[in-house]
N, C-alpha and C positions, 0 to 999 in steps of 0.2 A: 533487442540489444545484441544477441546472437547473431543477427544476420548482418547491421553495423557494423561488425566487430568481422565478420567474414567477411563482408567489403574493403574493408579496410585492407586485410591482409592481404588482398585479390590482389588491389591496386598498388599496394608496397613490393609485391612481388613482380608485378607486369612492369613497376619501373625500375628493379633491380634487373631482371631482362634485358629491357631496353636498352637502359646507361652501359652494360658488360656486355650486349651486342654490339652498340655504337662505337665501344672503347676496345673491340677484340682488334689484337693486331697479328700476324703471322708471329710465328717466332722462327721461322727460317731463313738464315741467313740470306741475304743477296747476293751474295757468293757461291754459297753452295744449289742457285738456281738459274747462273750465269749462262747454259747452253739455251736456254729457254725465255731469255731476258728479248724482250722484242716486241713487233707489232705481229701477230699472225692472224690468216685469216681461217677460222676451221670450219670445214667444209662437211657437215653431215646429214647423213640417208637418215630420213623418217619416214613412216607409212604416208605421208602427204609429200613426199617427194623431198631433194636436195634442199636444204639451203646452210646460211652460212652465217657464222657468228666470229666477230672481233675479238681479239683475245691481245690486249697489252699485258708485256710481265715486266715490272721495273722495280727499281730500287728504291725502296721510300726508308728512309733512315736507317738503311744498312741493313734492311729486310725486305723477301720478298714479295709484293702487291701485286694484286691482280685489277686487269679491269673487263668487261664483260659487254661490248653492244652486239646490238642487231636491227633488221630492220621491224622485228616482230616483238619486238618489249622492249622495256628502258633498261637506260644505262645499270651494271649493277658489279661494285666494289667487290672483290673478295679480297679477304684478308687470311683465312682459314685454309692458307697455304703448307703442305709438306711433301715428303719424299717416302717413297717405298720403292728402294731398289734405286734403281735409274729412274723411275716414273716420277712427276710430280702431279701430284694430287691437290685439286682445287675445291673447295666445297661453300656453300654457300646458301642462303634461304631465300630464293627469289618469291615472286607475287607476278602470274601471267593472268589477265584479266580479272583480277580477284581474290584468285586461289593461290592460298599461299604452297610451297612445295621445296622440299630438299633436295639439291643438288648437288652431284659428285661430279668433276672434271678428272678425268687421268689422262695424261697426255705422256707416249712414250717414244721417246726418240729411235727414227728412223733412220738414217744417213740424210739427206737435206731438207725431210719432214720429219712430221710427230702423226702418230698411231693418237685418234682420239678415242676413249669412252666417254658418252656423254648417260648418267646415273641419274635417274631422277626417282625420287621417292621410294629408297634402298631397294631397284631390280624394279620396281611395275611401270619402266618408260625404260625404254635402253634407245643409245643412237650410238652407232659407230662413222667415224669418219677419220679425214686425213687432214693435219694442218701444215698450211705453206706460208712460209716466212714471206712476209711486206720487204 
């Protein structure tokens, strides 16, 4: 009955999860993320060489949204949008092959770029790069 009973609350819990991940929205304004609002392409160094990730910022019901391709994993929403300072800070749980992993975006404006960090799994993956406006 004990172990029933620990199932149970596994699975009440993994669909509370779920539903407040599916249902997470930014709470940052689309205004206050308007220099950033665009299609960019960010361009970052990893110990296997260059490549490059899509980065759309729009306004979805008066907050700001993120979206996320490449040509090396699927599409992926972020919503987990803020600000520190001038940076806006993107975060997000993606799945590359598998493995699920936490991701930090900070993106810091440059005069007609953005200065990227790309944060994976708080500091044990770092990528720096540069993004240019589409």
């Amino acid at each position: 009955m004990r172990i029933v009973t620990r199932v149970s609350l596994l699975v009440a819990a993994f669909a509370l999860f779920i539903s407040s991940a599916a249902s997470a929205q930014s709470t940052l304004a689309a205004a206050d993320a308007a220099k950033f609002m665009g299609a960019w392409a960010l361009t970052l160094e990893s110990p296997q060489g260059p490549f490059t990730m899509n980065l759309t910022v729009s306004d979805k019901s008066g907050k700001a949204a993120g979206a996320l391709t490449s040509d090396i994993a699927p599409p992926q929403d972020v919503t987990d949008i803020s600000k520190s300072g001038d940076d806006l800070v993107l975060k997000y749980q993606g799945d590359f092959q598998g493995q699920a992993f936490a991701a930090k975006i900070t993106l810091t404006p440059q005069a007609e770029k953005l200065g990227v960090m790309f944060d994976i799994m708080d500091g044990q993956f770092m990528m720096t790069g540069v993004g240019t406006k589409k």
